[in-house]
C-alpha positions in Angstrom: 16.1 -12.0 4.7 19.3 -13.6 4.0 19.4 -13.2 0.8 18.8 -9.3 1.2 22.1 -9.6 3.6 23.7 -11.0 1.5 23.7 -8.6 -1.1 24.0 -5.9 1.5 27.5 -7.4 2.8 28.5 -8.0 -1.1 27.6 -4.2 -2.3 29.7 -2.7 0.5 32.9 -4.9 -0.1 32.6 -4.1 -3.7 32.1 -0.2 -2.7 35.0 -0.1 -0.5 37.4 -2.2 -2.9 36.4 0.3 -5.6 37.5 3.2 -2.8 40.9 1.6 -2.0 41.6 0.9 -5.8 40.8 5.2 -6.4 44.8 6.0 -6.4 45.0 3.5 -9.1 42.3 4.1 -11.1 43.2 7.9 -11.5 46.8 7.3 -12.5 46.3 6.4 -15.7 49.1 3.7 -16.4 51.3 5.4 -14.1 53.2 3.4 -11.3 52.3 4.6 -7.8 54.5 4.5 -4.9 53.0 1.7 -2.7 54.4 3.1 0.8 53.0 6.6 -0.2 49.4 5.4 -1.5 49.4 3.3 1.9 50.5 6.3 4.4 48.2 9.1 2.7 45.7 6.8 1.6 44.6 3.4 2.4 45.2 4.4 6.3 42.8 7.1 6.6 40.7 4.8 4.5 40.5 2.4 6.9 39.7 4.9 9.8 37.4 6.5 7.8 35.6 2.6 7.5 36.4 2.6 11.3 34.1 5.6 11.6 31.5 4.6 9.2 30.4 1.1 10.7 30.6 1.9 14.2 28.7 5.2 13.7 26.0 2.9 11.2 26.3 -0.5 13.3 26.4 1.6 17.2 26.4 5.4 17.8 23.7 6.7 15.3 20.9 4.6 17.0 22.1 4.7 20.2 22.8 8.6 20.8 21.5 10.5 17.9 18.2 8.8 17.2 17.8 9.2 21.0 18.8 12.6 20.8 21.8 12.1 23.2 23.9 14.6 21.2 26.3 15.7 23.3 27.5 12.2 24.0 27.3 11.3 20.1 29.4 14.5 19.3 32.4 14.0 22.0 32.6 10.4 21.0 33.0 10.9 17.0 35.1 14.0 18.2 37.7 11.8 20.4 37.2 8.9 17.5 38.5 11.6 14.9 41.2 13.1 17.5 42.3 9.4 17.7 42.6 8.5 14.3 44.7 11.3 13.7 47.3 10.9 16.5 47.2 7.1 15.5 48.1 8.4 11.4 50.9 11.1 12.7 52.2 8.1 14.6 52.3 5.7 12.3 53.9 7.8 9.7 56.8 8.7 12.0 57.3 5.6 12.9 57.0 3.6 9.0 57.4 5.9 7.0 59.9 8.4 8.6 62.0 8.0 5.1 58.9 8.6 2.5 57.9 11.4 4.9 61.7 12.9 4.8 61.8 12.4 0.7 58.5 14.2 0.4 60.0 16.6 2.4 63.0 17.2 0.7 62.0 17.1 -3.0 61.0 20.5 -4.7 58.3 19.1 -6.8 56.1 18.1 -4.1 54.5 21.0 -2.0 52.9 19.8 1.2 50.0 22.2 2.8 50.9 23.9 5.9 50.3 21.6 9.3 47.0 23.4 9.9 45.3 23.0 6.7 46.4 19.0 6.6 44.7 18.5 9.8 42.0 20.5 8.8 41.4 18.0 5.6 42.0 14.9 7.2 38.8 16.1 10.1 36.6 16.5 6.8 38.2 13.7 5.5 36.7 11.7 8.6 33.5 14.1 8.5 32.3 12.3 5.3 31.7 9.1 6.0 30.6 10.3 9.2 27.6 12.2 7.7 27.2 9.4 5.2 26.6 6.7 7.9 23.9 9.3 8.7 22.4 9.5 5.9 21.6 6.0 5.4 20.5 4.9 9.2 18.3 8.0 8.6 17.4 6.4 5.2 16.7 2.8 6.4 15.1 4.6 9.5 12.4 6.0 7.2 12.3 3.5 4.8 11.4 1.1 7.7 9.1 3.7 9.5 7.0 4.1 5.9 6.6 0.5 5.5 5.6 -0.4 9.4 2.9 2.9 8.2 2.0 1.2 5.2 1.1 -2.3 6.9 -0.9 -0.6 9.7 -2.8 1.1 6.9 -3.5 -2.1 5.7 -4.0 -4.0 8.2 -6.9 -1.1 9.6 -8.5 -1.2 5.9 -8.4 -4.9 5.8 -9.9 -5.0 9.3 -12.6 -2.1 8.0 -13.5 -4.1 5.0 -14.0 -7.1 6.6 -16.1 -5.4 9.4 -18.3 -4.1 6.3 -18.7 -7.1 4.6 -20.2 -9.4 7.4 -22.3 -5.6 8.1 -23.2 -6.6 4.9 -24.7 -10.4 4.7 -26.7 -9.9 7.6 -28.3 -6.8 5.9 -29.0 -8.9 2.8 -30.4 -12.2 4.8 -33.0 -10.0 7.1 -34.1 -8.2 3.6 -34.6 -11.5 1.9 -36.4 -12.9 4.7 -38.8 -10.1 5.2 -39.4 -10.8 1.4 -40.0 -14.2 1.8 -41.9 -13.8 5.4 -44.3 -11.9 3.1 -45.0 -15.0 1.0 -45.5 -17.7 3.4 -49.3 -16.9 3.2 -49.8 -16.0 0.0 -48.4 -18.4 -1.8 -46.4 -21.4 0.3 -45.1 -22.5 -3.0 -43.4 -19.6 -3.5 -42.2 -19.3 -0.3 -40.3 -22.5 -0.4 -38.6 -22.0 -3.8 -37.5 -18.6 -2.2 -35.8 -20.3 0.8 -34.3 -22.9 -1.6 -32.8 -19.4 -3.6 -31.7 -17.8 -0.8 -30.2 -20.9 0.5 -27.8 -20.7 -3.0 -27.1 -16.6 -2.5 -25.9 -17.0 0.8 -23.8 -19.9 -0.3 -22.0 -17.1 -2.7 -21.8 -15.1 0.0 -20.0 -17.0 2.7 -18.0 -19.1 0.7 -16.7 -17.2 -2.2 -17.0 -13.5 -1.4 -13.7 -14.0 1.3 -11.6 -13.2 -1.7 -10.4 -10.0 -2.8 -11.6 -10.3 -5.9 -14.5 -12.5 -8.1 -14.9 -12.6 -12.0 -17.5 -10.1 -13.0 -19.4 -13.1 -14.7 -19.7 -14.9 -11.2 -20.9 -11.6 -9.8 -23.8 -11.3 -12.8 -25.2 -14.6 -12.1 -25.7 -13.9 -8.1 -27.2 -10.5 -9.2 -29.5 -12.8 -11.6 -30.3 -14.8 -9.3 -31.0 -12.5 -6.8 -33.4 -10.8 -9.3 -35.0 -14.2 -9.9 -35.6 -14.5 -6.6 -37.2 -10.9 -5.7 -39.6 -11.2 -8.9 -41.4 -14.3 -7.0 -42.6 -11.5 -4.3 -44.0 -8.9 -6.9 -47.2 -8.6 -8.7 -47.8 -8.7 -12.3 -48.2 -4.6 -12.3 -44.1 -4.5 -11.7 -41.8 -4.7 -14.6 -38.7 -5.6 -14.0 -36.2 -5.1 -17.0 -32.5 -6.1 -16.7 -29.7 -6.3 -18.9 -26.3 -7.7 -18.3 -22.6 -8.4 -20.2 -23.6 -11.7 -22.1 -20.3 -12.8 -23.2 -18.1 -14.5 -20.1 -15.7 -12.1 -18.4 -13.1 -12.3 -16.1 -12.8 -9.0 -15.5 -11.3 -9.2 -11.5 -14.4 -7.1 -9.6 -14.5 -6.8 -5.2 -17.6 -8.9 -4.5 -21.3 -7.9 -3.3 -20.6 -3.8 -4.4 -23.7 -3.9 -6.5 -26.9 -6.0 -4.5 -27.3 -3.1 -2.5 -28.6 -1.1 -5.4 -31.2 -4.0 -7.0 -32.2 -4.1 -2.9 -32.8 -0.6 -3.0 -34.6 -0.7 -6.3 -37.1 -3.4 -4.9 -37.3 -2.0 -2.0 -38.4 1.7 -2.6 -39.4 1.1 -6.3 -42.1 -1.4 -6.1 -45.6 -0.5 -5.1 -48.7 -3.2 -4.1 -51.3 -1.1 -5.7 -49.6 1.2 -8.5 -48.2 -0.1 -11.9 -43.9 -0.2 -11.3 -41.0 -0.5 -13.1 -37.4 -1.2 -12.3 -34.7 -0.9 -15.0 -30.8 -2.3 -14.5 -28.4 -2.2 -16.9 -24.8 -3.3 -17.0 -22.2 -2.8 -19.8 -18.7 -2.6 -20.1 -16.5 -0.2 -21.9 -12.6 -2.3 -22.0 -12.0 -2.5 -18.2 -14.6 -0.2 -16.8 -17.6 -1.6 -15.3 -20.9 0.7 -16.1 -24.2 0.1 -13.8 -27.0 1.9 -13.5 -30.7 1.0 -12.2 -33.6 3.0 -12.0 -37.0 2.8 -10.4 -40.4 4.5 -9.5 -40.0 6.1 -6.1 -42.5 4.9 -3.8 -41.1 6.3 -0.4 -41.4 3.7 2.5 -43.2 5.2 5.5 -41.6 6.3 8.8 -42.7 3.5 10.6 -41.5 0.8 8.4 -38.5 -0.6 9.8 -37.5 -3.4 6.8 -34.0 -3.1 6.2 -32.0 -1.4 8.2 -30.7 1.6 5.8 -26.9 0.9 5.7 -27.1 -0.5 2.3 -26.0 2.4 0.0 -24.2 4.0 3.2 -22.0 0.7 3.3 -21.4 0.6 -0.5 -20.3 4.6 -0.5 -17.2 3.3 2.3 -16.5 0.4 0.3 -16.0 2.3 -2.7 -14.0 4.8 -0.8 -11.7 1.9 0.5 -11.7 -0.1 -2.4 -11.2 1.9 -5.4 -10.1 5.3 -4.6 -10.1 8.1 -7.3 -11.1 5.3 -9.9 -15.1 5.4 -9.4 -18.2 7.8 -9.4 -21.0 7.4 -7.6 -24.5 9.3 -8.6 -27.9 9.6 -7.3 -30.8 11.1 -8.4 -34.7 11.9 -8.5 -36.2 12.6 -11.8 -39.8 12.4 -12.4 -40.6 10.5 -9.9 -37.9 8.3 -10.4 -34.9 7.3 -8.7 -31.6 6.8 -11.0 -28.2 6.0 -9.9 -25.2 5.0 -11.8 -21.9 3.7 -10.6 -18.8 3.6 -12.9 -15.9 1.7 -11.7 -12.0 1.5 -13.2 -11.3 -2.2 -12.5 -7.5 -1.7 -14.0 
């Protein structure tokens, strides 16, 4: 903040000393009369500074942000009426002799009365307007970024209110897997809690990031594939290939479980030979993923789950990586494919 004043304060001094030094930066080696540059010249200068600040520093967001015209109109117009009584003034009463020479010498022709006041009011117009201009500016510049941070701050607040939507998803699903095992096989049924007890260690304690290596992702989805194999018979076949090489590639967390929950959930069938199929490669930067299973369509009255797996990943996606991801889903032969493609750069 003080630094960015700083350089504020500093870019206007150096603006106005490059104003004031205009007579002699345009004369080209030729000496100026001091007393003239300072009566037609640095004086109006300084009222039009006058005019600037207290219009950019005052009147502009006091009256004409408000929209108290009138007032902001008559108060420049009796600040400009001022200045130039205050110039006539002082000229007559310094400068009565460079005023007379003027006068007097046939080389210099001096507009009619009418047309010099009428160039000193848009002399005092400019800076005027200008002062406008930028309170307007900064106005709008600070409007857009308060805009920008609420936008943030409400996708931030979305995002997080998906993400825990989403570990309570995952921990019933898993449970209802495991709930299925304490019967059959209590063996199981304990390494599955020991599993689940790691997953949900991911998910708590390093999903609150942003952003995970891809490689860290892989090995939860491994493990989470580890895991749902200890709850399917032998007539399932569950094929799955992932990036073998270590990758940092920066990925949001948790955007693919939903799809290996949904492949075990509707693709795997206690009687029928099943197959589920997931596949991720990469191509540079862009993270491919598909998986595909048998559709074995879970009955109305089966209430594992609660549904808002894919629905969650679609707003995330939305959110998260705008215009840089597809999303398909489809049934084939009685089987269900989907791909996602996402631009992590």
């Amino acid at each position: 903040m003080y630094k960015n004043k700083t350089i504020t304060v500093l870019s206007h001094f150096l603006i106005w000393l490059m104003l004031f030094s205009v007579p002699y930066l345009l004369s080209y080696g030729q000496i100026q009369d001091f007393y003239r540059v300072t009566a037609h010249f640095w004086i109006p200068m300084v009222f039009s500074a006058v005019i600037f600040y207290v219009n950019y520093f005052a009147l502009v967001d006091r009256f004409l942000f408000p929209k108290k015209m009138v007032a902001f109109i008559l108060i420049n117009a009796g600040l400009i009426i001022l200045f130039l009584f205050l110039k006539e003034t002082i000229e007559d009463n310094y400068f009565k002799e460079l005023i007379k020479s003027m006068s007097s010498n046939p080389n210099v022709t001096r507009p009619p009365f009418n047309m010099a006041i009428y160039i000193q009011v848009l002399s005092y117009l400019a800076p005027l307007l200008f002062s406008i201009a930028l309170k307007t500016t900064k106005r709008w510049n600070k409007t857009e970024a308060e805009n920008k941070e609420a936008a943030n701050f409400k996708l931030q607040s979305e995002l997080q209110h998906l993400h825990y939507q989403l570990q309570p998803h995952f921990f019933f699903n898993s449970l209802n897997n495991i709930y299925s095992l304490v019967d059959l096989s209590p063996d199981q049924a304990k390494s599955s809690i020991h599993s689940l007890s790691k997953l949900m260690r991911y998910m708590l304690y390093e999903t609150n990031m942003e952003m995970v290596p891809l490689s860290k992702e892989v090995d939860f989805l491994k493990k989470y594939i580890d895991l749902m194999k200890l709850r399917v018979s032998d007539r399932t076949s569950i094929d799955y290939r992932f990036p073998t090489e270590e990758t940092s590639i920066p990925i949001v967390p948790l955007l693919f479980i939903s799809l290996i929950e949904n492949a075990f959930k509707h693709g795997v069938s206690a009687t029928k030979e099943s197959q589920i199929n997931i596949d991720m490669t990469l191509e540079g930067k862009t993270v491919l993923f598909s998986v595909s299973n048998d559709n074995f369509p879970k009955k109305t009255d089966d209430k594992s789950g609660s549904g808002i797996g894919l629905k969650n990943l679609e707003k995330r996606l939305q959110l998260l990586y705008p215009d840089k991801f597809s999303f398909d889903r489809k049934l084939q032969d009685e089987r269900f494919m989907v791909t996602l493609k996402i631009e992590t750069n």
